[in-house]
MITI-484108 format. One record per residue (C-alpha): residue number from 0; residue in three letters; x, y, z. Coordinates in nm, 4 decimals. Example, Ala and Ser with C-alpha at 12.3 -4.5 7.8 and 13.67 -1.06 7.14 Angstrom:
# residues 2
num=0&residuo=ALA&c1=1.2300&c2=-0.4500&c3=0.7800
num=1&residuo=SER&c1=1.3670&c2=-0.1060&c3=0.7140
# end
This chain:
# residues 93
num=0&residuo=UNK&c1=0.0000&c2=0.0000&c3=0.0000
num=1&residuo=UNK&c1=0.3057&c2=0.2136&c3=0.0763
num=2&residuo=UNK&c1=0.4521&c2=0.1873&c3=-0.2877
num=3&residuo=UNK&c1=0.0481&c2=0.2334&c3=-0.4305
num=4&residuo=UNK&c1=0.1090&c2=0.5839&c3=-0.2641
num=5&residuo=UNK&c1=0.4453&c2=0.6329&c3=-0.3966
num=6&residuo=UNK&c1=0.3439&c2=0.6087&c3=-0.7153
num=7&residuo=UNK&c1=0.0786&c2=0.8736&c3=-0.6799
num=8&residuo=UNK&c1=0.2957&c2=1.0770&c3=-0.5329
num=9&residuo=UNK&c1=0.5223&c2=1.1113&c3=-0.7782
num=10&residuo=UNK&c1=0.2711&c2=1.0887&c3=-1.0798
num=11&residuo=UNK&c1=0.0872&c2=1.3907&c3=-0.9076
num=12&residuo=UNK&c1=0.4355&c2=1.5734&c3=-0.8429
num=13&residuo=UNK&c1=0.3669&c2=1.9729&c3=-0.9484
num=14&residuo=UNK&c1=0.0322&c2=1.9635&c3=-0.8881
num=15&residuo=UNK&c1=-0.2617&c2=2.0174&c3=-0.6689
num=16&residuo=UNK&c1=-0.3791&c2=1.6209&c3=-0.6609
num=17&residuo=UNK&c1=-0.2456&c2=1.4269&c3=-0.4219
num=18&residuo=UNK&c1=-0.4373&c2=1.0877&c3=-0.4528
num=19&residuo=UNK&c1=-0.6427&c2=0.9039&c3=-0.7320
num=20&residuo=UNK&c1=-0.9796&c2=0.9853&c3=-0.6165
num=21&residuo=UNK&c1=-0.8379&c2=1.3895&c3=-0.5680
num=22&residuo=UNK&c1=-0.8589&c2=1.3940&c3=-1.0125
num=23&residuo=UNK&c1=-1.0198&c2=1.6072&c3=-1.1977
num=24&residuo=UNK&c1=-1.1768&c2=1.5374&c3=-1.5327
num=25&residuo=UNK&c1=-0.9111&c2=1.6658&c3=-1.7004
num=26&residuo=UNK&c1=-0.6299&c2=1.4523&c3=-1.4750
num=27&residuo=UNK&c1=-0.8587&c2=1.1492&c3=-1.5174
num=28&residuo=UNK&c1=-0.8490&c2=1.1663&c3=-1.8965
num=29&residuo=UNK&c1=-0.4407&c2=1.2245&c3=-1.9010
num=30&residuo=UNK&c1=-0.3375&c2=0.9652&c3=-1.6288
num=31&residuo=UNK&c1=-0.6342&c2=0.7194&c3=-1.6338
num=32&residuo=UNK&c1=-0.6576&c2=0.6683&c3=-2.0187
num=33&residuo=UNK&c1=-0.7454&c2=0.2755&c3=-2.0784
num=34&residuo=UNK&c1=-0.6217&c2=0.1045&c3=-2.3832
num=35&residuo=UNK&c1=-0.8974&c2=-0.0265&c3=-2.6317
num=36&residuo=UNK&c1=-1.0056&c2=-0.3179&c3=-2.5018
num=37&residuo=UNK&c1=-1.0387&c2=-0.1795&c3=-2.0999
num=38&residuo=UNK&c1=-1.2356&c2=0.1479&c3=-2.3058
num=39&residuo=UNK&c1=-1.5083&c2=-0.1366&c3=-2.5150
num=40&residuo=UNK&c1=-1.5508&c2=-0.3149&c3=-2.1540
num=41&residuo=UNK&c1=-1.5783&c2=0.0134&c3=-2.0322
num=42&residuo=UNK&c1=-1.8672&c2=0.1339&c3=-2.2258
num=43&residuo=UNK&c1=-2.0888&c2=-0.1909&c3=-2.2387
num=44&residuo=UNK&c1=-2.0885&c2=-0.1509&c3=-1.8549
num=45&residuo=UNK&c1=-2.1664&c2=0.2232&c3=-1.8837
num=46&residuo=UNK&c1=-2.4574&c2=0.0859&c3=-2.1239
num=47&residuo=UNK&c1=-2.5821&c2=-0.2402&c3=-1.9124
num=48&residuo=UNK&c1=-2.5497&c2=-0.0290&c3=-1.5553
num=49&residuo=UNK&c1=-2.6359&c2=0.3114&c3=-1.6732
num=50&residuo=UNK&c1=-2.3572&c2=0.4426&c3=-1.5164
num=51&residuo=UNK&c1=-2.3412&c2=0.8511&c3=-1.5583
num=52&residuo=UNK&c1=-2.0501&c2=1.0646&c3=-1.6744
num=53&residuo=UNK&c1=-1.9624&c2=1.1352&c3=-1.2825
num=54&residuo=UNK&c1=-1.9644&c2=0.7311&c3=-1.2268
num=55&residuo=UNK&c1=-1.7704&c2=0.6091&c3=-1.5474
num=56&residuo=UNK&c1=-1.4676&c2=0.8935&c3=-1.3921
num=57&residuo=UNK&c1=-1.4782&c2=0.7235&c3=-1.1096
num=58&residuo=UNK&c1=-1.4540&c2=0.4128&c3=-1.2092
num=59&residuo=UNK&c1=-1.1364&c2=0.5081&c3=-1.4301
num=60&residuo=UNK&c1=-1.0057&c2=0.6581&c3=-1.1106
num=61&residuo=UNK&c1=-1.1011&c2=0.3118&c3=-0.8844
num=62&residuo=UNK&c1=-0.9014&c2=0.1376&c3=-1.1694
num=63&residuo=UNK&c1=-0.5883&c2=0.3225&c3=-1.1986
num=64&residuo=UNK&c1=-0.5562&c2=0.2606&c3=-0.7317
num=65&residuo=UNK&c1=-0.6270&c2=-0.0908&c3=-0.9071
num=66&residuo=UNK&c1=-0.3382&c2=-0.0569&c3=-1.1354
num=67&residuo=UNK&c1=-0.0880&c2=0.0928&c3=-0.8400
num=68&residuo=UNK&c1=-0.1704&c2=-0.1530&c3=-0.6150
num=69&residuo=UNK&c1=-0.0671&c2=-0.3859&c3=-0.8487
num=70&residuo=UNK&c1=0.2188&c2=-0.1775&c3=-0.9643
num=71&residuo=UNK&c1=0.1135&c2=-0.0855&c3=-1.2785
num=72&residuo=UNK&c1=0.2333&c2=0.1540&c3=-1.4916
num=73&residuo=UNK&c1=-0.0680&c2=0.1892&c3=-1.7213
num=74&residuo=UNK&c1=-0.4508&c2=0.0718&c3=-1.6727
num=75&residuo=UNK&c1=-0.5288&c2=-0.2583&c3=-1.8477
num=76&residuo=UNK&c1=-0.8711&c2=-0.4024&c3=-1.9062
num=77&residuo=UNK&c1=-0.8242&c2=-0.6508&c3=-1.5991
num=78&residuo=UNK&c1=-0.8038&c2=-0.3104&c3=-1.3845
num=79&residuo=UNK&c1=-1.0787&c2=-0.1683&c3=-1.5050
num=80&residuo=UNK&c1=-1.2756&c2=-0.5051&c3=-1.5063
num=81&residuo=UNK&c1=-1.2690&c2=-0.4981&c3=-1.0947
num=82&residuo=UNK&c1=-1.3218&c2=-0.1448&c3=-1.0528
num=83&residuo=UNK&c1=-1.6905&c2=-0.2138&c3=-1.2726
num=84&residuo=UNK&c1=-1.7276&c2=-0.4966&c3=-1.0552
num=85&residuo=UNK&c1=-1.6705&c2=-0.3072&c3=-0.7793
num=86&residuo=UNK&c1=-1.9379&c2=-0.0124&c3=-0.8651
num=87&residuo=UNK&c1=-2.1927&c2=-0.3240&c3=-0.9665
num=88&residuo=UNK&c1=-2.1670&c2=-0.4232&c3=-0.5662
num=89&residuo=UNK&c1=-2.2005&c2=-0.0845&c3=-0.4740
num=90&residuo=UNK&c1=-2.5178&c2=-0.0647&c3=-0.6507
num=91&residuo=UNK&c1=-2.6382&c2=-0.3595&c3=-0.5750
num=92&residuo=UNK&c1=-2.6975&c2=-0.3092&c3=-0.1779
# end
């Protein structure tokens, strides 16, 4: 968890973020961009859950703690796979 931080830490270094979940739009689309096939899985769960603009950025943003837990340099659709499954539990209670 230590080294998850790290790595925010330093990929937030000269700016006003210091965590994932601390992103704006903006920082979500430059540090949280998934690679084709995380974006398709992406969008069929924005489809099948209805998940709004506000919920698909924070999914990115659950995905790319995902990714530095893992130690990650870039998302990848297994990332982003667990952070949907993640906001389908949250809904479902």
């Amino acid at each position: 968890m230590l080294a998850a931080r790290a790595r925010q830490t330093a990929r937030f270094r000269g700016t006003n973020i210091r965590v994932n979940a601390g992103m704006t739009g903006r920082a979500t689309r430059r540090w949280c961009a998934p690679p084709p096939d995380a974006a398709r899985l992406l969008a069929r769960a924005v489809s099948r859950l209805g998940l709004s603009a506000r919920a698909y950025h924070r999914v990115l943003k659950v995905a790319r703690t995902i990714a530095d837990l893992a130690g990650a340099d870039n998302l990848t659709a297994e990332h982003v796979s667990e952070a949907v499954q993640y906001r389908s539990l949250d809904r479902a209670e």
